[in-house]
SEBADO-715847 format. One record per residue: x negated, y negated, z negated of N, C-alpha, C in turn; residue in three letters. Coordinates in pm, whole numbers, plus 50000, padded with zeros to 5 digits. Layout:
XYZXYZXYZALA/...
This chain:
497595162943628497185149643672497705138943577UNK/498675140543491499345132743408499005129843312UNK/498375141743283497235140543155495915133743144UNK/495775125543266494235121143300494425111343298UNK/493705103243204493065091943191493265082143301UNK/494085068143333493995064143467492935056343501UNK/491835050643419490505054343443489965058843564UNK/489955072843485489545083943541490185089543684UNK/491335082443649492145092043785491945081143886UNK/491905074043906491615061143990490225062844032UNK/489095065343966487895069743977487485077844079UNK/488425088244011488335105044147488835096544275UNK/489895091844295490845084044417490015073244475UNK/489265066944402488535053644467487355057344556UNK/486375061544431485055066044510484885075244643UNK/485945084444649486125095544789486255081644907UNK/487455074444904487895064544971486975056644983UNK/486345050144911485185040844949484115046544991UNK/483815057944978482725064645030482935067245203UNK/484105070445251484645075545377484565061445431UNK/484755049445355485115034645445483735031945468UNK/482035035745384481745035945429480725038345493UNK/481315054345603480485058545684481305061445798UNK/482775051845782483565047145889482985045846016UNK/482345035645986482195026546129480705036546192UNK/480115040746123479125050946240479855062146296UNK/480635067446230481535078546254482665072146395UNK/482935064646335483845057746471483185059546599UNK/482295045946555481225047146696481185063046782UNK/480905072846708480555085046756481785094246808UNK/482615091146752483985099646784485025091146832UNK/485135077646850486345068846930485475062947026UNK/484355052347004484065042547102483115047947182UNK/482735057647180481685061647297482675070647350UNK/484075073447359485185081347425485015071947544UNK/485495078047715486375069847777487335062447734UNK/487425050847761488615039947721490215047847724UNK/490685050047812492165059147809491955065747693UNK/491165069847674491665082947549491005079847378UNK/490685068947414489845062247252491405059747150UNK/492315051947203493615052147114493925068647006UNK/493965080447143494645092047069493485096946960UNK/492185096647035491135095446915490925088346830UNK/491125082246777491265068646726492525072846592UNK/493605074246646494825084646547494365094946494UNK/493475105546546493385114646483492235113946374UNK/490955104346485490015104646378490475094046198UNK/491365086746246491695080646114492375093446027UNK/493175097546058493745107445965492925120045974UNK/492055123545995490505132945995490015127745844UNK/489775112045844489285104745754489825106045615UNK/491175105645592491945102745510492185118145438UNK/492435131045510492385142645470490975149445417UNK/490015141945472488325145345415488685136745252UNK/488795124545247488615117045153489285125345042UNK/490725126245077491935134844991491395147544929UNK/490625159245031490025167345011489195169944890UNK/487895158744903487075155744784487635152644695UNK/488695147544688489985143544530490005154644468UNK/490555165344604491165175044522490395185844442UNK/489405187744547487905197244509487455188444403UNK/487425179844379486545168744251487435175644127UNK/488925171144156489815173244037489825187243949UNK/489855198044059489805210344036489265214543958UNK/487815211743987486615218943974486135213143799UNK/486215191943792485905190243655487335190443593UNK/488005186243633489425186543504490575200443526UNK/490125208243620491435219443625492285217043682UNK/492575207643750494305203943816494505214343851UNK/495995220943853496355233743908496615229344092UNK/497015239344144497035240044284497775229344386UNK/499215229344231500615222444322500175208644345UNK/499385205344233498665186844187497715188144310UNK/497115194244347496105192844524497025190644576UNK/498025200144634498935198144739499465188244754UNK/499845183844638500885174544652499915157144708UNK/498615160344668497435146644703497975149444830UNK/496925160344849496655159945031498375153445091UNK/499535156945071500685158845126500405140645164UNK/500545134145022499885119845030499365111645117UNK/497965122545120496575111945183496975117045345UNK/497955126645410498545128945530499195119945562UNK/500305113345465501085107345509500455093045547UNK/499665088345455498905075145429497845074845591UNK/497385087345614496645086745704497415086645831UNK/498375093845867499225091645960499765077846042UNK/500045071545896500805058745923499515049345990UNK/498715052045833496915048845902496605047946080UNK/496605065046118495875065246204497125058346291UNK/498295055446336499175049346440498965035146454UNK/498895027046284498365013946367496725014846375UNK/496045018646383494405017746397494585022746596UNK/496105032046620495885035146734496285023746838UNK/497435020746781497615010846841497014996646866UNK/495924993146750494884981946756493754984746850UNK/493565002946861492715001446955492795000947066UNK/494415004147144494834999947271494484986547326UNK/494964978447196494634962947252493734957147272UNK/492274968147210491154963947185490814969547350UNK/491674979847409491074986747572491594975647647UNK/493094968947622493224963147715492734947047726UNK/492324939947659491764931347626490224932147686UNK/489604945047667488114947747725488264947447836UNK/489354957147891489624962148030489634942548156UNK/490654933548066490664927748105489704916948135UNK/488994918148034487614906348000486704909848145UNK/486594925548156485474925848239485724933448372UNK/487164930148411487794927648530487914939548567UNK/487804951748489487624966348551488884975248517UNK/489304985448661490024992348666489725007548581UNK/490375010348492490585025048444491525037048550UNK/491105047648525491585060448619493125057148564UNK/494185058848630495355061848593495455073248540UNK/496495079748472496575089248327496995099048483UNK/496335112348454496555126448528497715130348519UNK/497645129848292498695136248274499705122148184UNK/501145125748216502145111648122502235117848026UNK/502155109347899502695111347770504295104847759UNK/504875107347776506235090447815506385086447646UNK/507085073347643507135070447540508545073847454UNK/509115078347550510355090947455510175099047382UNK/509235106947465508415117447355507125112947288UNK/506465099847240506255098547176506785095847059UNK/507865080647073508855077346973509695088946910UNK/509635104646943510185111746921509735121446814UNK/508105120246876507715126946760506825120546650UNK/506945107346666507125096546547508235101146449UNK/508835097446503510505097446442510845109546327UNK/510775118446453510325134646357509245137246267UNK/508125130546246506995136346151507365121846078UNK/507765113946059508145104845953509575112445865UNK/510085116545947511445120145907510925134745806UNK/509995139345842509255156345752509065148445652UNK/507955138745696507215132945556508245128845458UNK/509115119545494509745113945401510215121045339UNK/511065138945369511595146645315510775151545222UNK/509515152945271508495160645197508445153845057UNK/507835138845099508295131444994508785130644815UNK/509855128544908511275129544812511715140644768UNK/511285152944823511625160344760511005167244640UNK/509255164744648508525162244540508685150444432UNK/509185142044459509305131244375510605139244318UNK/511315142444384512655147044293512615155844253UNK/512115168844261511795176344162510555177544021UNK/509935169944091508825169743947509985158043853UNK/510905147543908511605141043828512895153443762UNK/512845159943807514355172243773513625176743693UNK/512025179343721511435187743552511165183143450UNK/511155166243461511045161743374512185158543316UNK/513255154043355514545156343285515065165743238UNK/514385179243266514655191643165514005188843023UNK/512935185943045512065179942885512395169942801UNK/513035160142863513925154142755515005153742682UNK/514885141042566515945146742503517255140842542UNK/518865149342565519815148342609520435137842526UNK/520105125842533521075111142537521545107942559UNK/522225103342529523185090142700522055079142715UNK/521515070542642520495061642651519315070242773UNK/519155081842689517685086342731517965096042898UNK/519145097142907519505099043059519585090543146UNK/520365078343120520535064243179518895056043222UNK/517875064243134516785055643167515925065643261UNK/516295076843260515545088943301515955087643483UNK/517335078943494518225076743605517665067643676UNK/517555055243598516725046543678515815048743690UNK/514725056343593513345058843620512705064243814UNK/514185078843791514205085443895514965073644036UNK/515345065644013516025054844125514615048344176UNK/513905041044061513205033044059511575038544174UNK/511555051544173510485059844187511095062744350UNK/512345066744383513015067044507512715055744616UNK/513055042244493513405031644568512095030044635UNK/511045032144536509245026244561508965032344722UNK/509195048944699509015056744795509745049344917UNK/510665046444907511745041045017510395026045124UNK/510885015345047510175007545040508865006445108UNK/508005010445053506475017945126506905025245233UNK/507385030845283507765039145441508465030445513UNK/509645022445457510065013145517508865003145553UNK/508084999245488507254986645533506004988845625UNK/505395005445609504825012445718505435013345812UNK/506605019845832507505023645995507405002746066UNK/508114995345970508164982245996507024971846055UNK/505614978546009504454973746033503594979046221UNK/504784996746209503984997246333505194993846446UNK/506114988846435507654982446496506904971746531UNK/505934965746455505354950146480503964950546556UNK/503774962846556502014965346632502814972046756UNK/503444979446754504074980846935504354972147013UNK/504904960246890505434951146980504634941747059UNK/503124939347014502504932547047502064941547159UNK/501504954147120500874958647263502074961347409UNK/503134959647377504334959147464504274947347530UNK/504284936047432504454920847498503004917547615UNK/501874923147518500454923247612500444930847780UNK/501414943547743501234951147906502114943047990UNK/503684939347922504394931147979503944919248089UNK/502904914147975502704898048056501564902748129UNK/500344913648170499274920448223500554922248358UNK/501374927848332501904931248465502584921548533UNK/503304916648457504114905648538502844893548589UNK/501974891848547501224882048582500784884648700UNK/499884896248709499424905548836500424902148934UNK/501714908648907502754907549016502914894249088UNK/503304882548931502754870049056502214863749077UNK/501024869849083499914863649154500434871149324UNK/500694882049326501124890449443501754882349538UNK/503394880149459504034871449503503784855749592UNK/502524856149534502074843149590500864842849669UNK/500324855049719499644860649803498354866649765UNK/497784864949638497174863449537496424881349516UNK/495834890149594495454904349543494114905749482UNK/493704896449424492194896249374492274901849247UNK/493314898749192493584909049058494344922049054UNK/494314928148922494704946848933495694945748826UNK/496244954148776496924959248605495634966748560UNK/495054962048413494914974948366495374986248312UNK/495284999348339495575013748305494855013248199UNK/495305010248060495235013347962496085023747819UNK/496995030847930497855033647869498125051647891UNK/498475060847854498575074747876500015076147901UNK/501025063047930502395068647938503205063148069UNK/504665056948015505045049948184503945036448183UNK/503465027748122502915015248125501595018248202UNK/501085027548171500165033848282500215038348403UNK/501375048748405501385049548555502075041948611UNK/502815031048548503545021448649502465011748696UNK/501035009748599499945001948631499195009148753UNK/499205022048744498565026848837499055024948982UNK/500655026948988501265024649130500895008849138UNK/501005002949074500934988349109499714987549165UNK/498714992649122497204987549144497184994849336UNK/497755007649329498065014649466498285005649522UNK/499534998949522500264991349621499364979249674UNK/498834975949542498054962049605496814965149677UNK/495944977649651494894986849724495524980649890UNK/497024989149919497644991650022497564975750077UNK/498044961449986498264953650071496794945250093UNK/496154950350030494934941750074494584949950194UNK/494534963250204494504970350384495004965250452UNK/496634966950411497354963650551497014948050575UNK/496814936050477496344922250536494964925550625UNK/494434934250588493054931350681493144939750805UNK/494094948350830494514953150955495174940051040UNK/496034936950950497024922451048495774913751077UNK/494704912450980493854901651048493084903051137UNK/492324919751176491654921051226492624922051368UNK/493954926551319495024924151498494784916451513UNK/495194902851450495234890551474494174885051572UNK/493264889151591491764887951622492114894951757UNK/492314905951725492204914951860493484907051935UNK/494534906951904495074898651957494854882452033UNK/494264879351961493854867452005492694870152171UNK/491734880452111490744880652208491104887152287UNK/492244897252306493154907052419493474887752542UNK/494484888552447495424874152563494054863652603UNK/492774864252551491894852852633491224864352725UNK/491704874452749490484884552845491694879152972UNK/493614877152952494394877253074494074860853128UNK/494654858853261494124846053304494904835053222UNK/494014827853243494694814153180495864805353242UNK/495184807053370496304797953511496444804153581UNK/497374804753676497244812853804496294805053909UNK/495804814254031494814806054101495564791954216UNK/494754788554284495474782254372495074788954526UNK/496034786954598495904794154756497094790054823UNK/496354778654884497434779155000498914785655021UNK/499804778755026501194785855056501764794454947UNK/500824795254846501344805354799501474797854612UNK/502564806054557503154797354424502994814354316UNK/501994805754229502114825154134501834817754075UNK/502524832953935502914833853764502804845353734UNK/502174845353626502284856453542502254855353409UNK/502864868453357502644870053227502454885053130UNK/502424887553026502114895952988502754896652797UNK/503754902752766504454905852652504204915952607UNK/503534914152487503244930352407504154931352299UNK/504344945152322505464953152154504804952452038UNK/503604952752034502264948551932501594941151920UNK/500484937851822499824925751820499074931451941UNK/498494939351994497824944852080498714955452164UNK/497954953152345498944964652399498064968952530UNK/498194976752616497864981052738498234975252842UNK/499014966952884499184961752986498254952353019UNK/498124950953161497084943253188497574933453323UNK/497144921753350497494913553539495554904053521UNK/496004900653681494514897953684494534888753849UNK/493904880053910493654876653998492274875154086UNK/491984876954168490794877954217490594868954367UNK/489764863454368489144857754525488124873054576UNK/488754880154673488104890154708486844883154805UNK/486274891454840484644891554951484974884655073UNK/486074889655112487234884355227487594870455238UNK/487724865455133488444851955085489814854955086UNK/490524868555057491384871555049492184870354870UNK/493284870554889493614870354730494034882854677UNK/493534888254570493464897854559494384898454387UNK/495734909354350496244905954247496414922954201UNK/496504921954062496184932654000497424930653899UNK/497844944253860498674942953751498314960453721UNK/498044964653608498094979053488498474979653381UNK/498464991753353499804994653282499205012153221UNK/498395007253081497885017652999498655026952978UNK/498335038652913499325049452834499535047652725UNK/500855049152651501225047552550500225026352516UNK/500855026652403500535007052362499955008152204UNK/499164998152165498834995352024497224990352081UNK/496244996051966494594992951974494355003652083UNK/494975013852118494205024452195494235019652323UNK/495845017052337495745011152492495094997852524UNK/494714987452463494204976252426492404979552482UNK/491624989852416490394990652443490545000352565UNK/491435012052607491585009952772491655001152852UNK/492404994152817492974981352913491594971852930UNK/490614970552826489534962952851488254967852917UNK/488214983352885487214985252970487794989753113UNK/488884989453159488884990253307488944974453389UNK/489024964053274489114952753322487814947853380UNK/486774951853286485484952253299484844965253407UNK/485794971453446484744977353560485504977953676UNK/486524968453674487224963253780486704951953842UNK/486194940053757485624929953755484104930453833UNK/483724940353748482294940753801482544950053969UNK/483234955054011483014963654103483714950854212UNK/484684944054195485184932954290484394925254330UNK/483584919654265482254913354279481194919454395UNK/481494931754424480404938254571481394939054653UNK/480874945554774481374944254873482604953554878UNK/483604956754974484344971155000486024964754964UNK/486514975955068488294970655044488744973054956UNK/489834970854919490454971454800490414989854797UNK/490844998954838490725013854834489295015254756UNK/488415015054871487075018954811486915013454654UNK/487814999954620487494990654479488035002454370UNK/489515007554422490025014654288489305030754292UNK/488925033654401488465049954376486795048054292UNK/486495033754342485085034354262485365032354092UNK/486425023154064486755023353911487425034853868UNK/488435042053965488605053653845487695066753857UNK/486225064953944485555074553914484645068153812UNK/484475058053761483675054453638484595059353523UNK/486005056453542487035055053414486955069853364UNK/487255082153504486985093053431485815101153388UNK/484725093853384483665095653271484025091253157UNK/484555082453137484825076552971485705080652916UNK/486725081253011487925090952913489255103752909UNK/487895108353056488705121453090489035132752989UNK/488185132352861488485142652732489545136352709UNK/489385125052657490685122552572491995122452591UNK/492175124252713493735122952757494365110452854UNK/493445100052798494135086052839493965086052972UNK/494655074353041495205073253186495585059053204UNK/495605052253269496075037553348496455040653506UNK/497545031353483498285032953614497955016953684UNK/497295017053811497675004453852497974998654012UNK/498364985054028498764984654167498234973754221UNK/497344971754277495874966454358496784957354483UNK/497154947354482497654940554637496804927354642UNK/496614928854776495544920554860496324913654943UNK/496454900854959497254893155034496294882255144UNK/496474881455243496334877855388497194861655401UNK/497354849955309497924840255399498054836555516UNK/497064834955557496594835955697497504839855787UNK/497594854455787497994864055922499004871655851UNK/499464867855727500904869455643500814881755671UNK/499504890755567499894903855576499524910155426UNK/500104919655415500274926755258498944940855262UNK/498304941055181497554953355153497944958355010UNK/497944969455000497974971254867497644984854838UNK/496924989954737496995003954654497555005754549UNK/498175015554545499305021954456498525034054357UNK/498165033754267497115042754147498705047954050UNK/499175052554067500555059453977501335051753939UNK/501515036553992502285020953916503715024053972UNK/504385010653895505615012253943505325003354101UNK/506335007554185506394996054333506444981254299UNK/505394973754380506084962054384507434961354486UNK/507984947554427508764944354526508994934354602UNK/509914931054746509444923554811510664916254852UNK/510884904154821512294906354836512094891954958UNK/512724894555078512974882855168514234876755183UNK/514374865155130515124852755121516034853455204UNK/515484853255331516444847755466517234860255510UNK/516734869855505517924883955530518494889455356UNK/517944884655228518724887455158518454905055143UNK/516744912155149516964920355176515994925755087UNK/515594938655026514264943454929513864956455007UNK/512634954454946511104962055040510454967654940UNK/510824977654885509424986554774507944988154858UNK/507224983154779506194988254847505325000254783UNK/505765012154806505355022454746504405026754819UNK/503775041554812502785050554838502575058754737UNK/501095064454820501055078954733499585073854669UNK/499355078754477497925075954444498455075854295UNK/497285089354243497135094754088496745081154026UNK/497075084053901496815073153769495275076653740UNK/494905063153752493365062053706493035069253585UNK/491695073753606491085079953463491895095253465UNK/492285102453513492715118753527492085125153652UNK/491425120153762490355127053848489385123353895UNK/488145130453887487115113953904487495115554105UNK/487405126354188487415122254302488025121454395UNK/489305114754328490075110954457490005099454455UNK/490505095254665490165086954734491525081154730UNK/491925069654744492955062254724493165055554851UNK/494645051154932495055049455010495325035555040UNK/494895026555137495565012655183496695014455242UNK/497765007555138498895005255249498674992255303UNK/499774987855423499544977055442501244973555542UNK/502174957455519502774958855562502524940355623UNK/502994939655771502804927455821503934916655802UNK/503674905055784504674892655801505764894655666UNK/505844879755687506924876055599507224863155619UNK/508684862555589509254846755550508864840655460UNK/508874827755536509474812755370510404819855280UNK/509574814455156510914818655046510834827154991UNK/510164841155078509834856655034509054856554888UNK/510014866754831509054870154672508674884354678UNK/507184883754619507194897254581506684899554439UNK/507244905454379507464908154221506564921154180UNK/505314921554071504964929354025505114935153900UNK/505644945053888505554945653694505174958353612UNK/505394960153516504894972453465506564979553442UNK/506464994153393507435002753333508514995753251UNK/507984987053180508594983953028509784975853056UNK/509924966753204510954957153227512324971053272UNK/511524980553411512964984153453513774994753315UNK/512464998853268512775010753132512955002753018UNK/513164994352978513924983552861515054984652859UNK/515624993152683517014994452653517624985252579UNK/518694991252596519944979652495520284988652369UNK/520934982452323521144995252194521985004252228UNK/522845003452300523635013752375522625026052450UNK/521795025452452520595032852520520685033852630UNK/521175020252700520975019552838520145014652924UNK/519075017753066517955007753033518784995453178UNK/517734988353187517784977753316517764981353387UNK/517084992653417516634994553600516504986653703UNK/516594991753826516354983253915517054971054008UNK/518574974853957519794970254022519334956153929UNK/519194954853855519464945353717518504933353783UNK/517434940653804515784930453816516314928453946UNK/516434934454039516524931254178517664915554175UNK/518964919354109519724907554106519134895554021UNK/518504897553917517964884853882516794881853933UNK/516244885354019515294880654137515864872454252UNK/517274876754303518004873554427517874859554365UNK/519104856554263519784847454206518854833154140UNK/517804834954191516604823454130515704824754244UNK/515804830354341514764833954483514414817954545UNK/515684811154510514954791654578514044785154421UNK/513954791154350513394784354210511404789154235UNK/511104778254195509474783254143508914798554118UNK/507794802654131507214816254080507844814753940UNK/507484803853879507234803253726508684805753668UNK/509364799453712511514800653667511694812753710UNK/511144817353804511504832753910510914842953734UNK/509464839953750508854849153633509814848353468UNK/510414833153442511184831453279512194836253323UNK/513324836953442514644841153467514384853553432UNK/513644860353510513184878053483513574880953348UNK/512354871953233512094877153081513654875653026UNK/513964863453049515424860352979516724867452997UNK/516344870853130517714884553172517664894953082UNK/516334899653060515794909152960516204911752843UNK/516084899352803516094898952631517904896852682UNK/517954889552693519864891252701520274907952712UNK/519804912152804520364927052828519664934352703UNK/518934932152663518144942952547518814938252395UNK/519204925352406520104918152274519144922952159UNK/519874929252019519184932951915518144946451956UNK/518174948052059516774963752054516094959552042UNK/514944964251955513624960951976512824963752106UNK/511764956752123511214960052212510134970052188UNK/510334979852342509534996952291508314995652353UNK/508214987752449506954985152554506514975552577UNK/505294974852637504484961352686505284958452800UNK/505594943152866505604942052928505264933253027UNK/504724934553135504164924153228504544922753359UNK/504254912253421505394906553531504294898053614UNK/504324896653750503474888453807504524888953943UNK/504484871553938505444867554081504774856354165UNK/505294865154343504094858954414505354848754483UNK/505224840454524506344830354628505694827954753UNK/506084829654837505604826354989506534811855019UNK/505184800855017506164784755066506514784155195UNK/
């Protein structure tokens, strides 16, 4: 090769190279940009140094064939047009990342997250290592074709001293050029680093600020990818979970306008109620009615288990409670006719409502009531200081369609007399000690407010509650309805 004309030798070296630049860009097209985006970068590396070893190739086959170069003079090209292409294909790879994420971003679209990680340890690693071959490779050709040529000269001191620097000078070049390649792609990482950087952090706060209309793009085969990918997950997740809270929100809203608004008015008599759910939605249910009678008629249920399930129980027995109060028949005949509708609808599934039906008599101060699997009301009279469960016997709605349900009924009462309805969740409400309220608890904070309003009678109840329950959360719905006899 030394012997050739540099002309000539530039000739062989140019035309291969300009010929490959150009049928570049159709070749590209065909082997990087019609790739999926994720994987156009690694194609992109290889096809550049594909390029550079074809070009090298024709050097060497050119050289061979008209001037003779012996074997070692190929090798030593190609060793060259590897290294050149290498360095080549890493920043062309890395330009084309920026060119995915830049697209990715322009046209608002999510890429698959990487199956498989490349991490960037073991990339930088085997950077590190095939620069570290090359350079050896290198230098060690440069230093021995310089060792053979210092056998051929003549032994000077002048003509060694120049043979020294020659061989420095040829080191240093080599040095230099690898240094300013390794340095060049130190400066193309850095940009596509700073680009995913600010892609993610931006995303994030927009998050922060409630903001999920945007994604990360997955442009990447390593951690910058799959950390884009969990991110894009998470925000998948919070745009669900916001539209679950909203659609509670809703159900919530339209649950508490199905319970009454006011209590009714009737003669002699002072009522409150209320209704506390553990969820945005729950199963408990209270209700008031002007029966056929002109009697007052009060309802309180108490679904299975709480959330949306017990919520759309709780509404359709409200609705075929409603509609069946509206005809004629006592309160008995009212609940055996609703839970033989209820167990058509949801005798497969398991579900069940418990409830306790009392019909009140101002008048002739008398108590009716049906008992469907509820807890007892209670009855507590003022002037003897004394409590009255009013229990009986009667299955939880929706588990048989034909049983017949029982009127109790108990006569008279005092001024002053309360009787208290509620669900499970007040006497079975723990403390963190895992102890619950029971009945001793409610009964005394009933005594101790018995001259106060329904309404103070019904907040004393809740507030005893939450005092006794302190930091527990609350596990159940709970609901409360208090009657006062003036």
């Amino acid at each position: 090769m030394e012997t050739l004309p540099p002309v000539h030798l530039g000739a062989s070296l140019l035309i291969p190279f300009v010929a490959a630049l150009a049928v570049r860009r159709p070749l590209e097209n065909r082997f990087v940009v019609s790739q999926p985006r994720v994987v156009q970068p690694k194609r992109q590396f290889y096809f550049d140094i594909a390029m550079s070893l074809a070009a090298g190739s024709v050097v060497v086959v050119y050289n061979t064939l008209a001037y003779g170069f012996p074997a070692p003079s190929g090798i030593s090209l190609l060793l060259g047009c590897t290294v050149v292409g290498f360095f080549l294909g890493l920043d062309m790879a890395l330009a084309r990342e920026r060119e995915v994420i830049h697209a990715t971003l322009a046209e608002d679209s999510m890429l698959t997250p990487p199956k498989r990680l490349y991490s960037m340890t073991r990339k930088f690693s085997l950077v590190a290592f095939t620069a570290t071959i090359f350079l050896a490779l290198v230098l060690g050709l440069v230093i021995a074709r310089d060792v053979a040529w210092l056998a051929k000269i003549e032994q000077s001191g002048m003509s060694v001293m120049e043979a020294q620097m020659s061989v420095m000078g040829e080191v240093f070049f080599v040095m230099v050029v690898l240094l300013a390649e390794v340095a060049n792609l130190i400066i193309s990482y850095s940009k596509n680093l700073k680009l995913l950087f600010e892609n993610e952090t931006n995303v994030l706060e927009r998050v922060t600020q409630g903001d999920l209309s945007r994604q990360v793009p997955v442009a990447t085969n390593d951690e910058f990818g799959v950390i884009a990918g969990h991110t894009n997950t998470m925000i998948d997740g919070l745009r669900h979970r916001l539209q679950l809270i909203t659609a509670l929100k809703l159900a919530e809203e339209v649950q508490q306008n199905l319970l009454p608004r006011e209590p009714p008015s009737f003669p002699g008599l002072d009522i409150a109620g209320i209704s506390n759910y553990c969820d945005e939605t729950g199963g408990d249910y209270y209700d008031y009615f002007r029966l056929s009678n002109g009697n007052l008629g009060v309802v309180v249920a108490d679904a299975s288990e709480h959330g949306v399930s017990a919520a759309l129980l709780m509404t359709t027995v409200r609705a075929l409670l409603r509609q069946r109060v509206a005809m004629e028949g006592d309160i008995a005949r009212i609940v055996s006719d609703v839970n033989l509708e209820l167990v058509r609808d949801v005798q497969e599934s398991g579900r069940f409502m418990t409830m306790f039906f009392l019909e009140i008599e101002p008048e002739n101060k008398i108590l009716h009531w049906v008992r469907a699997g509820h807890e007892p009301a209670i009855l507590y009279n003022a002037r003897e200081d004394s409590f009255l469960e009013l229990t009986g016997e009667g299955m939880a709605l929706g588990v048989v369609g034909d049983v017949k349900y029982q009127k109790y009924t108990h006569q008279g009462w005092t001024p002053g007399s309360v009787i208290v309805v509620g669900t499970d969740g007040i006497r079975e409400a723990q403390n963190t000690k895992g102890g619950m309220f029971g009945s001793d608890r409610l009964r005394e904070s009933i005594r101790k407010r018995a001259a106060e309003s329904a309404e103070t009678i019904q907040n004393g109840i809740i507030e005893d509650l939450k005092i006794f329950q302190g930091k527990a959360p609350q596990e159940d719905d709970i609901t409360l309805v208090v009657v006062k006899f003036l």
